[in-house]
C-alpha positions in Angstrom: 0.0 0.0 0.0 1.9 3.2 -1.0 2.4 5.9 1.8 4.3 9.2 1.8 7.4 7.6 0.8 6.1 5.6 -1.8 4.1 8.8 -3.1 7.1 11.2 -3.1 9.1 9.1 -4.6 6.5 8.3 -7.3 6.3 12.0 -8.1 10.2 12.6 -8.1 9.8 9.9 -11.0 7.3 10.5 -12.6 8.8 14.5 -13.1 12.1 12.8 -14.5 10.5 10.5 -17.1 6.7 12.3 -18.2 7.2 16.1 -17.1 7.1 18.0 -20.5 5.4 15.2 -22.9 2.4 15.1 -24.3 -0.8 13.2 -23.5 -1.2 11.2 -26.7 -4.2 9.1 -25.5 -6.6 8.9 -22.7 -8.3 5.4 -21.9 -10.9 5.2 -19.7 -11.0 1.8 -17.4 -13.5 2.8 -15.0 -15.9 5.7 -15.3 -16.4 6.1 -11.9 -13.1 7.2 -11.5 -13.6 10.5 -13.2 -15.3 13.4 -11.8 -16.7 14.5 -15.8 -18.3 13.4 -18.6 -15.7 11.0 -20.2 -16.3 12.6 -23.8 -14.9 15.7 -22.0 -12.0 14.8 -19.7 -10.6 13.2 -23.2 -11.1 16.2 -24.8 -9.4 17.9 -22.0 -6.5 15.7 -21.7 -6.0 14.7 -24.9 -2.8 17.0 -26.9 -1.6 18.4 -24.0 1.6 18.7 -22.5 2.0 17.8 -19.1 4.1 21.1 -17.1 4.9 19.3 -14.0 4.0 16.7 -11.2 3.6 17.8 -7.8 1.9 15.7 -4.9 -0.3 16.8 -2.4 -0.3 13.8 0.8 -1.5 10.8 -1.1 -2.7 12.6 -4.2 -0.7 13.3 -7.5 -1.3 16.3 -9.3 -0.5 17.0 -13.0 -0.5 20.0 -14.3 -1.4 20.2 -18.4 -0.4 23.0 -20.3 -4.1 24.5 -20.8 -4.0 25.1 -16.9 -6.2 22.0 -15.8 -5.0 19.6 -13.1 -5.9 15.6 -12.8 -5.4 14.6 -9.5 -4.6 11.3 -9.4 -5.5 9.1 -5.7 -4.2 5.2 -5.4 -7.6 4.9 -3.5 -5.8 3.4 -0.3 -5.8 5.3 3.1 -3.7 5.4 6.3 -4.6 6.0 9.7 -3.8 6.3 13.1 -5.2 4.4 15.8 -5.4 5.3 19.4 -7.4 3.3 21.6 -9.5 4.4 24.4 -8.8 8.7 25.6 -6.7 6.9 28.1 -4.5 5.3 25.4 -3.2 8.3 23.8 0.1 9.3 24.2 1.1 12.1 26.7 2.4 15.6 25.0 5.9 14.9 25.5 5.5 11.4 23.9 3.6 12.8 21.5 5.9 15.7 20.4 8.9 12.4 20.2 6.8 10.4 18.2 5.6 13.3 15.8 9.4 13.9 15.8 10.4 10.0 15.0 7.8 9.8 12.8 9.1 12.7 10.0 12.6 11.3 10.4 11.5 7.9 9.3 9.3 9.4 6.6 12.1 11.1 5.5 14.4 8.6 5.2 11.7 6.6 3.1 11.8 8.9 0.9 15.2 9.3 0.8 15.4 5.4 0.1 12.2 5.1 -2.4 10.1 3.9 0.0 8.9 0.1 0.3 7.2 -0.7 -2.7 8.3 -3.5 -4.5 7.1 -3.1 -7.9 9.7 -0.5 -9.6 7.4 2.3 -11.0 9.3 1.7 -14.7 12.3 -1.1 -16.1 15.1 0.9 -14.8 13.7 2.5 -11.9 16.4 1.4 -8.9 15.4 3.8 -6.1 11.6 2.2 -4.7 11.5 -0.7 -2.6 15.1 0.9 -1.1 14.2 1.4 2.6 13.0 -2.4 2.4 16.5 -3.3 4.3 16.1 -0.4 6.6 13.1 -2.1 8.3 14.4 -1.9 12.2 10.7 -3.9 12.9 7.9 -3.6 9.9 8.1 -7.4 8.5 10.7 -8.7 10.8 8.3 -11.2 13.4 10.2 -13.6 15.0 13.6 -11.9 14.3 15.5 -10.3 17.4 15.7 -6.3 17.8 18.7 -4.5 16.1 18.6 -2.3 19.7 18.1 -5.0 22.7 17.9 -8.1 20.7 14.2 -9.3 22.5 11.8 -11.1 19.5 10.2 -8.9 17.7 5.9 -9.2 17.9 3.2 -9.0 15.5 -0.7 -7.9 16.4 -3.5 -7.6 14.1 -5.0 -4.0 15.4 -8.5 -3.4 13.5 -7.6 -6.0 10.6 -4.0 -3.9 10.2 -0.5 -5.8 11.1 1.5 -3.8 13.7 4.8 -5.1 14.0 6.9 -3.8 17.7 9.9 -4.9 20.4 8.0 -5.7 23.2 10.7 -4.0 25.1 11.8 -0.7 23.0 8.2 0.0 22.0 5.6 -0.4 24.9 
């Protein structure tokens, strides 16, 4: 499921390979995708030249040369879960964790995220932060910090993956 990472890194290619071409045919798959009548977004897609590629959190915006914007969504969310009032983090814990939380983002998109599908033949930078992983995907394997066996919980049908000693 791509995140921030994944997205950022998608734009950053997606600038270096489509960024000034042009759009030389639109197909439709799914109609319900589309926010206009599909005789018209072809019409406004169709010829034009695409300025540049921006992102806005999980969305991708490209900009066409006759000053319209498709917005492009994956259609997959994230969220946070808390628990009960009681469950949520103090202030200080909370300003760490905000803190941890846009250094790791930062170095997935640094490292291309964790996506394994390369976005195009030669693309080498997603899926890079795979062997970063200090817990996501590692059950059963021992902490790179104090070496105690790393745990995995299903939390509302999501996997959590934590050190039972570093992280509770």
């Amino acid at each position: 499921m791509p995140e921030l990472p994944e997205m950022e890194n998608y734009k950053i290619l997606l600038n270096q390979k489509i960024a000034g071409q042009t759009i030389t045919e639109v197909q439709i798959n799914r109609e319900k995708s589309i926010n206009l009548n599909p005789v018209l977004f072809i019409k406004t897609c169709h010829h034009q030249k695409i300025i540049d590629i921006n992102r806005r959190g999980k969305h991708l915006l490209f900009h066409l040369q006759n000053g319209q914007t498709l917005l492009l969504h994956l259609m997959l969310g994230g969220w946070i879960y808390y628990g009960t009032e009681a469950d949520k983090p103090k202030r200080t814990v909370r300003k760490k964790l905000y803190q941890s939380i846009k250094t790791i983002l930062q170095k997935g998109i640094q490292h291309g995220g964790y996506m394994d599908n390369p976005l195009f033949k030669d693309d080498k930078l997603t899926g890079g932060f795979n062997a970063l992983y200090q817990v996501y995907h590692r059950e059963g394997e021992k902490c790179n910090r104090c070496g105690s066996i790393i745990k995995m919980e299903k939390i509302s049908s999501r996997k959590t993956f934590y050190c039972p000693i570093c992280q509770t």
